[in-house]
N, C-alpha and C positions, 0 to 999 in steps of 0.2 A: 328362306334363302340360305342356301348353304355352298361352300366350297368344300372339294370330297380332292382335291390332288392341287398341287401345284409341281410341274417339274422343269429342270431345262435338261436339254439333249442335247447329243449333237443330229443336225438337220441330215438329209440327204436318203438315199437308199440303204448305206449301212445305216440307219442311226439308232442311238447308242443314250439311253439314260444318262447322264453324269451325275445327278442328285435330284432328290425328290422330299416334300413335306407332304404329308398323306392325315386326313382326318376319317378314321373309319366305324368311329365311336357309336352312330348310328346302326349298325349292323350290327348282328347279333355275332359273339366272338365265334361261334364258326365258322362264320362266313366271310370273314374279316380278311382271314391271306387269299383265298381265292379272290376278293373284290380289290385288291391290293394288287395282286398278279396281273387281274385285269386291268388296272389302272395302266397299269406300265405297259402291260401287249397295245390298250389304246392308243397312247399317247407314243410309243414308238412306232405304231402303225402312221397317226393322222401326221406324224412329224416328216417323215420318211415319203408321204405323199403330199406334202406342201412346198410348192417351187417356193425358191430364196426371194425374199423382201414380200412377201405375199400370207394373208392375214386368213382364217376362216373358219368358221365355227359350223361344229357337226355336231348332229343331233343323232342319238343312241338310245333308244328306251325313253326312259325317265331324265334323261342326262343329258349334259352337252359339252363339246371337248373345243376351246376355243385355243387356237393354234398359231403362233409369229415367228416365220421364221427370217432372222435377220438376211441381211446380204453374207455377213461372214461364213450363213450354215450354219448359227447357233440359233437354237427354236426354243420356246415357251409354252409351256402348255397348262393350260386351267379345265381343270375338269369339275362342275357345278349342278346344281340343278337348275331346273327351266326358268325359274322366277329369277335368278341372279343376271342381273342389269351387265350387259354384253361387253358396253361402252367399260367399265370399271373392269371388266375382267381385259380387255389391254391395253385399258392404261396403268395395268397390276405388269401384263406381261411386261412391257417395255420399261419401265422400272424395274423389274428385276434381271433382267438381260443388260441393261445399261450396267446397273452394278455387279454385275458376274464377269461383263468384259474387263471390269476396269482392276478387278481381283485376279480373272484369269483369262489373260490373252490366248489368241487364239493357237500361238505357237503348244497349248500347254494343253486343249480338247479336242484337236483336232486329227489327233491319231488315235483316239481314245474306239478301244473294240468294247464289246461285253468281256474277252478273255483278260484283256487287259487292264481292265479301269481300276479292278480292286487294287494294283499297284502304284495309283496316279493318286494327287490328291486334289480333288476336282467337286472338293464341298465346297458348302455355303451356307453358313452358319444362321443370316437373316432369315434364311425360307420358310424356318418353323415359326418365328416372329410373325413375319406377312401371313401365313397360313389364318395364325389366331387372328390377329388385329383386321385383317379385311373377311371374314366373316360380317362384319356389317360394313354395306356398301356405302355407309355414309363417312366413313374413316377413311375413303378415297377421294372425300370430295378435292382434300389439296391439289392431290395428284389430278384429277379432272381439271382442274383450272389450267394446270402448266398443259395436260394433253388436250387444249381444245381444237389442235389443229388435227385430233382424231375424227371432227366430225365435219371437218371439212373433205376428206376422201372418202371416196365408199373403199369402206375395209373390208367388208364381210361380208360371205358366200354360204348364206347357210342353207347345209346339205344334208343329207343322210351319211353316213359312214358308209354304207353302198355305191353310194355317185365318188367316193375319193379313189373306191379300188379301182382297179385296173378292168377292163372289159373281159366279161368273162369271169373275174374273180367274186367271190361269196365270203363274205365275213365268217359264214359255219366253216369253208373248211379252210379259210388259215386260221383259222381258233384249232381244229380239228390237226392240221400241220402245226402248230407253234411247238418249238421244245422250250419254250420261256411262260410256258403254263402247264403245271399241273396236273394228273389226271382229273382230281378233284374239284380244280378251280375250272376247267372244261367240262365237267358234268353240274358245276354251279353255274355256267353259261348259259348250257344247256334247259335247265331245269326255268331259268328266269324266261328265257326267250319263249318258251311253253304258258310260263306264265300271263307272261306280258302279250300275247297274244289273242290268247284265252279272254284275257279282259279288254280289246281292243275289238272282239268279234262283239262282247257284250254291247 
């Protein structure tokens, strides 16, 4: 069980990274900023297509991108692999969106562009903290207890990142349109999605 991202954004159709803890250790160092690019084209993708107060976890490959985006338009997003228990990954989100509100209202992310953010200061110094410490899902058990009214609603819609675009739209070509990846981290896309295919026909 591993966690590969945590980030918050701002929600909506512009949305907008504000800060990110990223664990890419598992990957081999060239592959590293491509998979890292892609974290971010993700998670501002599934952010940007999740209506406000609305929870949902999408499956990618090997991966899965569990997504909350509050009512204010500030979103959460955990990016894990398949074995990491769904329930802990928001009751990680919402813990850490509680505590980013309460450090940064929204008067202070919510004009935030990509042109602009490097001028905002719109960190959060915890994120690398939660990153290490909830690698084991048992280090949330506290948090579990105070969110058990997470299982009292059904939260979670889990889809393919195909069913969140828009009709008509194809994950290859806003990967293929993005200028927030790469040539490199786009032919590291490329090359996985051949892969993972390849062994899904096996």
């Amino acid at each position: 069980m591993k966690i590969y991202y945590l980030g918050i954004l701002k929600g909506g159709q512009d949305a907008v990274e504000l800060c990110k803890a990223k664990d890419v250790s598992s990957f081999s160092f060239f592959e590293r900023s491509s998979v890292d690019q892609f974290m971010t084209f993700f998670s501002t993708t599934i952010a940007a297509r999740t209506e406000k107060s609305q929870r949902q976890s999408i499956e990618e490959g090997n991966y899965m991108g569990h997504v909350y985006v509050r009512q204010e338009g500030l979103a959460g997003v955990v990016i894990s692999d398949k074995e990491y228990p769904v329930r802990v990954s928001f009751s990680i989100l919402n813990k850490i969106l509680d505590e980013y509100l309460a450090q940064h209202p929204k008067e202070e992310w919510e004009s935030a562009t990509n042109a602009n953010k490097a001028n905002m200061d719109l960190s959060f110094a915890p994120l690398e903290l939660y990153l290490k410490r909830y690698q084991d899902p048992h280090q949330a058990d506290a948090l579990l207890r105070v969110q058990q009214e997470l299982d009292d609603t059904k939260i979670v819609l889990h889809k393919t990142i195909e069913s969140v675009l828009q009709r008509g739209e194809k994950l290859d070509t806003l990967v293929d349109k993005s200028e927030a990846l790469s040539s490199s981290s786009k032919m590291f896309y490329t090359q996985a999605r051949k892969t993972n295919s390849c062994c899904v026909l096996l």
